[in-house]
N, CA, C and O atoms as CSV, one atom per row, in Angstrom:
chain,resi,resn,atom,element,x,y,z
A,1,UNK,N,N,61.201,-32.761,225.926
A,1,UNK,CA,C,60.619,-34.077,225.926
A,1,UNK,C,C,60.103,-34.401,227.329
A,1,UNK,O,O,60.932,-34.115,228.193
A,2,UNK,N,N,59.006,-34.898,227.775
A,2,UNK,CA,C,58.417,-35.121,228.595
A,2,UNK,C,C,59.178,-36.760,229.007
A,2,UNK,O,O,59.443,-37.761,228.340
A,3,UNK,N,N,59.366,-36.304,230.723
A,3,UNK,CA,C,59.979,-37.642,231.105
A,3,UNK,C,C,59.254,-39.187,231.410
A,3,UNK,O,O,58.054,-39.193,231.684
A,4,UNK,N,N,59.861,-40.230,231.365
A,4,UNK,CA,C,59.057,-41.379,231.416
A,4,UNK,C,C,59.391,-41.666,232.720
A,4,UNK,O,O,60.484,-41.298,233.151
A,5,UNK,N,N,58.228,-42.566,233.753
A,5,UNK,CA,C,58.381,-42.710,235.034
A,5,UNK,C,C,57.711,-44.158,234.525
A,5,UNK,O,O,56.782,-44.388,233.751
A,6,UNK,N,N,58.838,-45.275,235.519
A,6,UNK,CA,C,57.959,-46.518,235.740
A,6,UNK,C,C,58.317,-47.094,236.742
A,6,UNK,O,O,59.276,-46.721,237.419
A,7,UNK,N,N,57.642,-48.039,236.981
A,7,UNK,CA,C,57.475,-48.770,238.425
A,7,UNK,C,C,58.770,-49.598,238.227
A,7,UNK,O,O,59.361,-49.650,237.148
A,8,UNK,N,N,59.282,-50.430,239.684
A,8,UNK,CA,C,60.099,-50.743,239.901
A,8,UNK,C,C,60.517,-52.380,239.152
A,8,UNK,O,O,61.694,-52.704,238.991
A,9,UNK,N,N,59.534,-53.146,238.816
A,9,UNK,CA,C,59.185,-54.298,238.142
A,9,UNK,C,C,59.352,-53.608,236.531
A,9,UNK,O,O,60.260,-54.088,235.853
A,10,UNK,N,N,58.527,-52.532,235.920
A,10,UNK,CA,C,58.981,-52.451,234.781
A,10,UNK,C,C,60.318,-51.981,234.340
A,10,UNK,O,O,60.751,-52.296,233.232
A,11,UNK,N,N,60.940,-51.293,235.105
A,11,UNK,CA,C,62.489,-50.965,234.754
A,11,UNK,C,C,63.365,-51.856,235.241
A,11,UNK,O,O,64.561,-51.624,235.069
A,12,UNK,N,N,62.919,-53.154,236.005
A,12,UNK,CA,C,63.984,-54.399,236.307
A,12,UNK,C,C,63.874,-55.009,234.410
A,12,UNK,O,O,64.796,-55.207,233.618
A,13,UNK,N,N,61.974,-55.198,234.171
A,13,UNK,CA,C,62.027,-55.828,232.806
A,13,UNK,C,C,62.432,-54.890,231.901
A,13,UNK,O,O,62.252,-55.299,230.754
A,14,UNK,N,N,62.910,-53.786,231.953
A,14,UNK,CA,C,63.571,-52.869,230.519
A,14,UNK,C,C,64.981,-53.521,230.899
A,14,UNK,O,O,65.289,-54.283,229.982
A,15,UNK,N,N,65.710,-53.514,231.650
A,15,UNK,CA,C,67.207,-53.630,231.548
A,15,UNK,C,C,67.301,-55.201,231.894
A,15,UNK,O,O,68.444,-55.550,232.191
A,16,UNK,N,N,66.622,-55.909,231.908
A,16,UNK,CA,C,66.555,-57.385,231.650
A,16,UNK,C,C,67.398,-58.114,233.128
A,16,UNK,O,O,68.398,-58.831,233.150
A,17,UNK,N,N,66.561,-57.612,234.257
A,17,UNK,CA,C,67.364,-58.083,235.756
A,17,UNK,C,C,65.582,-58.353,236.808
A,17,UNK,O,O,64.451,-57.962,236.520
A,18,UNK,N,N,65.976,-58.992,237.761
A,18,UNK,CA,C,64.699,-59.561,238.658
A,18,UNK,C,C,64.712,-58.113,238.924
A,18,UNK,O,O,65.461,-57.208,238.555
A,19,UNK,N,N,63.815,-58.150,239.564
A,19,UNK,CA,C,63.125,-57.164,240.305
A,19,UNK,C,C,64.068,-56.948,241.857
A,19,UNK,O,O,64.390,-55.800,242.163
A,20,UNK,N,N,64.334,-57.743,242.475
A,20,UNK,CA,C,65.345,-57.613,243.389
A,20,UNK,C,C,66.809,-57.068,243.048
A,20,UNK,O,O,67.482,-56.267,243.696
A,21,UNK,N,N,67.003,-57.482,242.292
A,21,UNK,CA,C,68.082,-56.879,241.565
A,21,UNK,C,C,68.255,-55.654,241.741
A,21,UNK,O,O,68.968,-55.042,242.537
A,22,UNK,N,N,67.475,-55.283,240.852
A,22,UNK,CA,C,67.590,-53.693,240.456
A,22,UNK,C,C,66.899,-53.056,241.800
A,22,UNK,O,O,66.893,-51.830,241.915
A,23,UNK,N,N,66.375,-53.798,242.714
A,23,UNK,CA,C,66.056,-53.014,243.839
A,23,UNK,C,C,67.470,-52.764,245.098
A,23,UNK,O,O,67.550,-51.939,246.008
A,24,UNK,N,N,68.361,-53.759,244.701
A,24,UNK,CA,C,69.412,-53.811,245.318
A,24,UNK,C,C,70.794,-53.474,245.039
A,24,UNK,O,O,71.870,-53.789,245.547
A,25,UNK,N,N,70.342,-52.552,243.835
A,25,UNK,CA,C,71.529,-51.748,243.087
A,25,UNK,C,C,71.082,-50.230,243.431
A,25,UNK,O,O,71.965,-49.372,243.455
A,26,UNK,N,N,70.049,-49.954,243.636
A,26,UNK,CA,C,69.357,-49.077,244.010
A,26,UNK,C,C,69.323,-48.442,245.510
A,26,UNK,O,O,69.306,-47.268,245.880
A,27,UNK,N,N,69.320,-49.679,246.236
A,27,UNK,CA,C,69.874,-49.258,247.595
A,27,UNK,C,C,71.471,-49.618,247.812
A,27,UNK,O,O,72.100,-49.064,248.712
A,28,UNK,N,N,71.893,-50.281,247.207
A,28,UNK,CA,C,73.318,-49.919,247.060
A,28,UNK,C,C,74.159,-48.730,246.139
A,28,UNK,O,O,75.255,-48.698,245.578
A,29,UNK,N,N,72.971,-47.740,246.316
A,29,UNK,CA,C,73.376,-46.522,245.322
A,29,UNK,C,C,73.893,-46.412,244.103
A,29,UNK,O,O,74.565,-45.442,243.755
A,30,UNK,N,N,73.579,-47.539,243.259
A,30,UNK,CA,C,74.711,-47.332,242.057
A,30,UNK,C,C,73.499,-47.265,240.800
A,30,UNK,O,O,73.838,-47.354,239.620
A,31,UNK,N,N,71.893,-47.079,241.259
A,31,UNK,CA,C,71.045,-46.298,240.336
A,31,UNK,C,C,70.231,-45.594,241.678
A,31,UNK,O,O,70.131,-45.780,242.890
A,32,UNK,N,N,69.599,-44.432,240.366
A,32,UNK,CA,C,69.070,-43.600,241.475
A,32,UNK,C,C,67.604,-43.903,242.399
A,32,UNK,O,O,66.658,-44.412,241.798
A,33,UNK,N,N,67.528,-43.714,243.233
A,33,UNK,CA,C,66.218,-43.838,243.759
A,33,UNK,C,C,65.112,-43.231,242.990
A,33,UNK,O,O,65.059,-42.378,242.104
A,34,UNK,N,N,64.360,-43.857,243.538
A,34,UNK,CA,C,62.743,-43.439,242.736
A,34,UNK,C,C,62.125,-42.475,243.388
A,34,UNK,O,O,62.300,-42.221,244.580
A,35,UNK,N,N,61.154,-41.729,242.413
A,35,UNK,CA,C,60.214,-40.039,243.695
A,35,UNK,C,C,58.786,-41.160,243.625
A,35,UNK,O,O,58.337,-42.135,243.022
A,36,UNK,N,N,58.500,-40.186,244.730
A,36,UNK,CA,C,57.073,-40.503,244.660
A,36,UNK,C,C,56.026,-39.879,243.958
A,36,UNK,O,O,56.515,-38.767,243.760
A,37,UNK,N,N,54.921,-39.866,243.458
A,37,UNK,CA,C,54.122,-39.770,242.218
A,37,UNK,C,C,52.596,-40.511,242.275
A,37,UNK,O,O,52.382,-41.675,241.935
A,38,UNK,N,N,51.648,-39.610,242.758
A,38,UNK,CA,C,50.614,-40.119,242.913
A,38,UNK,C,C,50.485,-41.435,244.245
A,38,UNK,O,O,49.588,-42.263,244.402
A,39,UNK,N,N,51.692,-41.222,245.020
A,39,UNK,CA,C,51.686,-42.479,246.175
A,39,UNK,C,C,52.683,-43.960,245.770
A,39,UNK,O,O,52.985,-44.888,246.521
A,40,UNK,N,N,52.976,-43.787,244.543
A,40,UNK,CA,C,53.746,-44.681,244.166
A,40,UNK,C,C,54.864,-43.998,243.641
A,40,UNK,O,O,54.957,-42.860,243.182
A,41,UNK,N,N,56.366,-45.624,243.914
A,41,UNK,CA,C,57.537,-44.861,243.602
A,41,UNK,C,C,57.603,-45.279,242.281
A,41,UNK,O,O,56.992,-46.167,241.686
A,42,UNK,N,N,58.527,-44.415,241.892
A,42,UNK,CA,C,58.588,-44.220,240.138
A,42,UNK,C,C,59.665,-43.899,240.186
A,42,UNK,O,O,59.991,-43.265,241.190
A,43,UNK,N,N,60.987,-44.257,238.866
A,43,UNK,CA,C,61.622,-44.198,238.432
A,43,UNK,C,C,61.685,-43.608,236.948
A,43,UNK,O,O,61.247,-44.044,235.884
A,44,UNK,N,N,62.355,-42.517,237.259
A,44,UNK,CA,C,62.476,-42.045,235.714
A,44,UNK,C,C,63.610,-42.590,234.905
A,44,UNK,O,O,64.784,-42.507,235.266
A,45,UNK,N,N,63.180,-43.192,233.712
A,45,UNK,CA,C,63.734,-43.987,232.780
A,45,UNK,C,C,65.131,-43.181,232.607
A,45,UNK,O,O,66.151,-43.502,233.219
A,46,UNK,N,N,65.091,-42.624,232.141
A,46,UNK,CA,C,66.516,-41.367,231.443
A,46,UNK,C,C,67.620,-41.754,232.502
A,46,UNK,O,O,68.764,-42.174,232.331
A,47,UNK,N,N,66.890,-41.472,233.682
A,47,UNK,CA,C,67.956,-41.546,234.838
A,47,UNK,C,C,68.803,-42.545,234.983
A,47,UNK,O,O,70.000,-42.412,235.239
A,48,UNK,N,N,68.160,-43.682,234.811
A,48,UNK,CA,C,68.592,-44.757,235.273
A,48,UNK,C,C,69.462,-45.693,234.068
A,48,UNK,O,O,70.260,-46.611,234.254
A,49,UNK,N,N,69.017,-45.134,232.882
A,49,UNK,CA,C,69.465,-45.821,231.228
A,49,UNK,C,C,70.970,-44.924,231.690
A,49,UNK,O,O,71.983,-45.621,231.644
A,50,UNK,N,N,71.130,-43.735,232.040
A,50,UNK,CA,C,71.800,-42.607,231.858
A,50,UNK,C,C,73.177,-43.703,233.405
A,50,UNK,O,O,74.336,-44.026,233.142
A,51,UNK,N,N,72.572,-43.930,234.579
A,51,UNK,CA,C,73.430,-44.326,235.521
A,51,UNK,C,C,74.170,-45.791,234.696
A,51,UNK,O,O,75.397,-45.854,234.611
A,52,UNK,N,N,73.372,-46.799,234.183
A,52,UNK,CA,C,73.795,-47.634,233.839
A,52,UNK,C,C,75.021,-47.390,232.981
A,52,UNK,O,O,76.150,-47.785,233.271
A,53,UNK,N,N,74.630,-46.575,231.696
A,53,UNK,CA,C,76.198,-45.905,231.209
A,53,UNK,C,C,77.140,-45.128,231.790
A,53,UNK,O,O,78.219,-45.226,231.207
A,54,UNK,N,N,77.145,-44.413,232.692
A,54,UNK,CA,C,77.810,-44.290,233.498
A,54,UNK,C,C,78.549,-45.385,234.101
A,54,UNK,O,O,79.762,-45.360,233.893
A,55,UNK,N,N,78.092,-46.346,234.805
A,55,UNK,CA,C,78.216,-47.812,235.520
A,55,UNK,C,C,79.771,-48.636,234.618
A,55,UNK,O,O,80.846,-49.150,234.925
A,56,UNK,N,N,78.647,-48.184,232.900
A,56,UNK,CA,C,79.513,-49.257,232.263
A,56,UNK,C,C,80.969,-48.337,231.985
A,56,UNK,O,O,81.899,-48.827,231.344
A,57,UNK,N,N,81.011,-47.262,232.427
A,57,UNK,CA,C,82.498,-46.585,232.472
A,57,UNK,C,C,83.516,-46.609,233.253
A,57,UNK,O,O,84.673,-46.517,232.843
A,58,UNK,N,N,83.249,-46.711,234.234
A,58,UNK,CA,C,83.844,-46.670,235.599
A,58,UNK,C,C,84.096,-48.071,236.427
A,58,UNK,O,O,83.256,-48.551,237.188
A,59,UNK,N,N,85.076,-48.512,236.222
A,59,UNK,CA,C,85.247,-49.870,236.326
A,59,UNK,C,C,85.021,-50.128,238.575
A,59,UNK,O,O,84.925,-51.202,239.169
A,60,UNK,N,N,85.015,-48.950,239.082
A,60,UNK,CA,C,84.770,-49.079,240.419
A,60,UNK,C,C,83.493,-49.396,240.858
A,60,UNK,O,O,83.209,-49.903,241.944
A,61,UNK,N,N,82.743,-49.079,239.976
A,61,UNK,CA,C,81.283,-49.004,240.466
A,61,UNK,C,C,80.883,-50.229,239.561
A,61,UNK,O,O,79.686,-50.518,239.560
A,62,UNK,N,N,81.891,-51.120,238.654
A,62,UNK,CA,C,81.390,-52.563,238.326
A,62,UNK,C,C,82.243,-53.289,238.295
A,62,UNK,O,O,83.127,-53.256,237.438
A,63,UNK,N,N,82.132,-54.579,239.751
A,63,UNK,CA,C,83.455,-55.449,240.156
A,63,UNK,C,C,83.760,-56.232,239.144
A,63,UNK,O,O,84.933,-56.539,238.932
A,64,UNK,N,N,82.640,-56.716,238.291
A,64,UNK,CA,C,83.130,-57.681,237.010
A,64,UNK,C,C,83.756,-57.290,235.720
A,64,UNK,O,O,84.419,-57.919,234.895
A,65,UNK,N,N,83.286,-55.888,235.808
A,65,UNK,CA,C,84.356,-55.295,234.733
A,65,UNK,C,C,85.576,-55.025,235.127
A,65,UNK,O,O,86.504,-55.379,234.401
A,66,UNK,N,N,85.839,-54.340,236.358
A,66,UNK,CA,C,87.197,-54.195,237.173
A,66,UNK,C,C,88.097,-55.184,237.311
A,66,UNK,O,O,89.326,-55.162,237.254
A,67,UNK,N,N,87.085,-56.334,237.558
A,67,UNK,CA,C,88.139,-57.872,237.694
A,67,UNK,C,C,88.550,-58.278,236.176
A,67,UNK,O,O,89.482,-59.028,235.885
A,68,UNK,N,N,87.627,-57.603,235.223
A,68,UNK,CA,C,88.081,-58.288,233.578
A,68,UNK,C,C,89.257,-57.497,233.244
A,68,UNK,O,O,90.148,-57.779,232.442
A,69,UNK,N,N,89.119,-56.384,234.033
A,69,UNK,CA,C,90.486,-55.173,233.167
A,69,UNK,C,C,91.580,-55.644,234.423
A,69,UNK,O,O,92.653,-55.808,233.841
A,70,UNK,N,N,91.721,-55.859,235.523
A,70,UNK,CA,C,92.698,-56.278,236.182
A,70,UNK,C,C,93.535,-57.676,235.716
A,70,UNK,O,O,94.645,-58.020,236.124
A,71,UNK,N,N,92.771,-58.298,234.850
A,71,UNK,CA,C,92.736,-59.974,234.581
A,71,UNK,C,C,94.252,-59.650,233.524
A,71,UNK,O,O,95.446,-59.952,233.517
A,72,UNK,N,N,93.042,-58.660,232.519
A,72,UNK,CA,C,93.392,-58.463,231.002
A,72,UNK,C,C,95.074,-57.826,231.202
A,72,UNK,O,O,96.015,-58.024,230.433
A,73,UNK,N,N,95.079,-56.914,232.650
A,73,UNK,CA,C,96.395,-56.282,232.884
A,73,UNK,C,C,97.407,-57.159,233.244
A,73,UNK,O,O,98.306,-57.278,232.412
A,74,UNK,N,N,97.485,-57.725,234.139
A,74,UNK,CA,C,98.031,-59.225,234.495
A,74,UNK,C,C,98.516,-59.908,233.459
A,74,UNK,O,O,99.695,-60.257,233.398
A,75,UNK,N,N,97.516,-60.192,232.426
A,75,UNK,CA,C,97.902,-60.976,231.227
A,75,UNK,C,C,98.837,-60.230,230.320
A,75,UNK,O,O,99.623,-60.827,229.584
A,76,UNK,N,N,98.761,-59.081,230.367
A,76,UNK,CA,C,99.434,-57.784,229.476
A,76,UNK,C,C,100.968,-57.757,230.077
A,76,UNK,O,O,101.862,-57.863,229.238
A,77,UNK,N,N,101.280,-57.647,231.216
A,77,UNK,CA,C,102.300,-57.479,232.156
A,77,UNK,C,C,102.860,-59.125,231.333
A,77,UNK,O,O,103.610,-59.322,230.377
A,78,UNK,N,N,102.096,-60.068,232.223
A,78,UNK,CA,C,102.977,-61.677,231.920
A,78,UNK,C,C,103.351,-61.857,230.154
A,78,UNK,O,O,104.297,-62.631,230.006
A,79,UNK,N,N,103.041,-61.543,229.402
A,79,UNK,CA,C,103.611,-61.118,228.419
A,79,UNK,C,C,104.229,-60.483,227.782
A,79,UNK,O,O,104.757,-60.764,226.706
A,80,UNK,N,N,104.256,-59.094,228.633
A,80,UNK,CA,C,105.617,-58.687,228.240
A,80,UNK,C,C,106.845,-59.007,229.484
A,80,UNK,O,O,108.014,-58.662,229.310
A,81,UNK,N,N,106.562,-59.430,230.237
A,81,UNK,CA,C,107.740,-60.272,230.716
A,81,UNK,C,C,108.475,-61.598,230.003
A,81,UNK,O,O,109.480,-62.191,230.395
A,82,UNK,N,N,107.928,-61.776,229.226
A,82,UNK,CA,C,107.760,-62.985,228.294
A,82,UNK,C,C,108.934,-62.755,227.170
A,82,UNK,O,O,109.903,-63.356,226.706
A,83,UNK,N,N,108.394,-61.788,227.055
A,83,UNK,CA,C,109.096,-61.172,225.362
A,83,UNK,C,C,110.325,-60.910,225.891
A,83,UNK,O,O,111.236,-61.482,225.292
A,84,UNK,N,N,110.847,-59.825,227.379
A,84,UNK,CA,C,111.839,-59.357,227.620
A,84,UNK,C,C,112.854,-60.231,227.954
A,84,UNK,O,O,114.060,-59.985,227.979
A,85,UNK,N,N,112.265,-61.312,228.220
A,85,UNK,CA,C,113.143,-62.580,229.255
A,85,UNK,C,C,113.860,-63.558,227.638
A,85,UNK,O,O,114.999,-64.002,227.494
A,86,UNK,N,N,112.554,-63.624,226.551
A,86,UNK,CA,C,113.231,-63.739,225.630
A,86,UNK,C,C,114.159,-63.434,224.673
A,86,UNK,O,O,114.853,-64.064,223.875
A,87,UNK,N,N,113.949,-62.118,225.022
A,87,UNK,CA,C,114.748,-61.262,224.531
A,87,UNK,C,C,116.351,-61.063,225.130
A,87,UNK,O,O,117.276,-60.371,224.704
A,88,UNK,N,N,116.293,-61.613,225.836
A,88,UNK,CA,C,117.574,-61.676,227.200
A,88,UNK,C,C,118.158,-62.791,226.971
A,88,UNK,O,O,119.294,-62.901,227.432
A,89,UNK,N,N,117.548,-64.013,226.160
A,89,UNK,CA,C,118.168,-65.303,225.889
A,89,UNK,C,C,118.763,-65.987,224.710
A,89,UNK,O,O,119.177,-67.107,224.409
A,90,UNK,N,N,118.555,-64.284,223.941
A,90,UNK,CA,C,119.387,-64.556,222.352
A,90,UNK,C,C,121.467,-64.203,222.715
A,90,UNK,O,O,122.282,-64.317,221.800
């Protein structure tokens, strides 16, 4: 299959983020940089659909998912402290 390359504005509007955005996830390494191609940079689609799932796995490389599973653990822990303490008062 022949790869898809697009500019930096159309792959902010495929994954539904400003244009700064995705330019600043990009230099914060967590999608890949773009080649150059006729003088302009380009991003190949695959790559970057491909980092984002990646992204959504790895709770280090996304603080809001990391903070939801740290939250969710916390809450997991205070409940079973809950149960045991009740369990201690029969």
């Amino acid at each position: 299959m022949t790869p898809i390359y697009a500019k930096a504005a159309t792959m902010a509007s495929l994954i539904d983020i400003a244009e700064s955005t995705f330019r600043n996830l990009v230099t914060t390494g967590q999608l890949p940089k773009p080649v150059k191609i006729g003088g302009n940079s380009l991003w190949k689609v695959e790559a970057v659909v491909e980092a984002i799932d990646d992204r959504g796995r790895s709770p280090e490389h996304d603080p809001v998912r990391a903070s939801m599973e740290e939250y969710f653990r916390k809450e997991k822990e205070k409940e079973r402290h809950k149960a045991e303490a009740k369990g201690k008062r029969k």
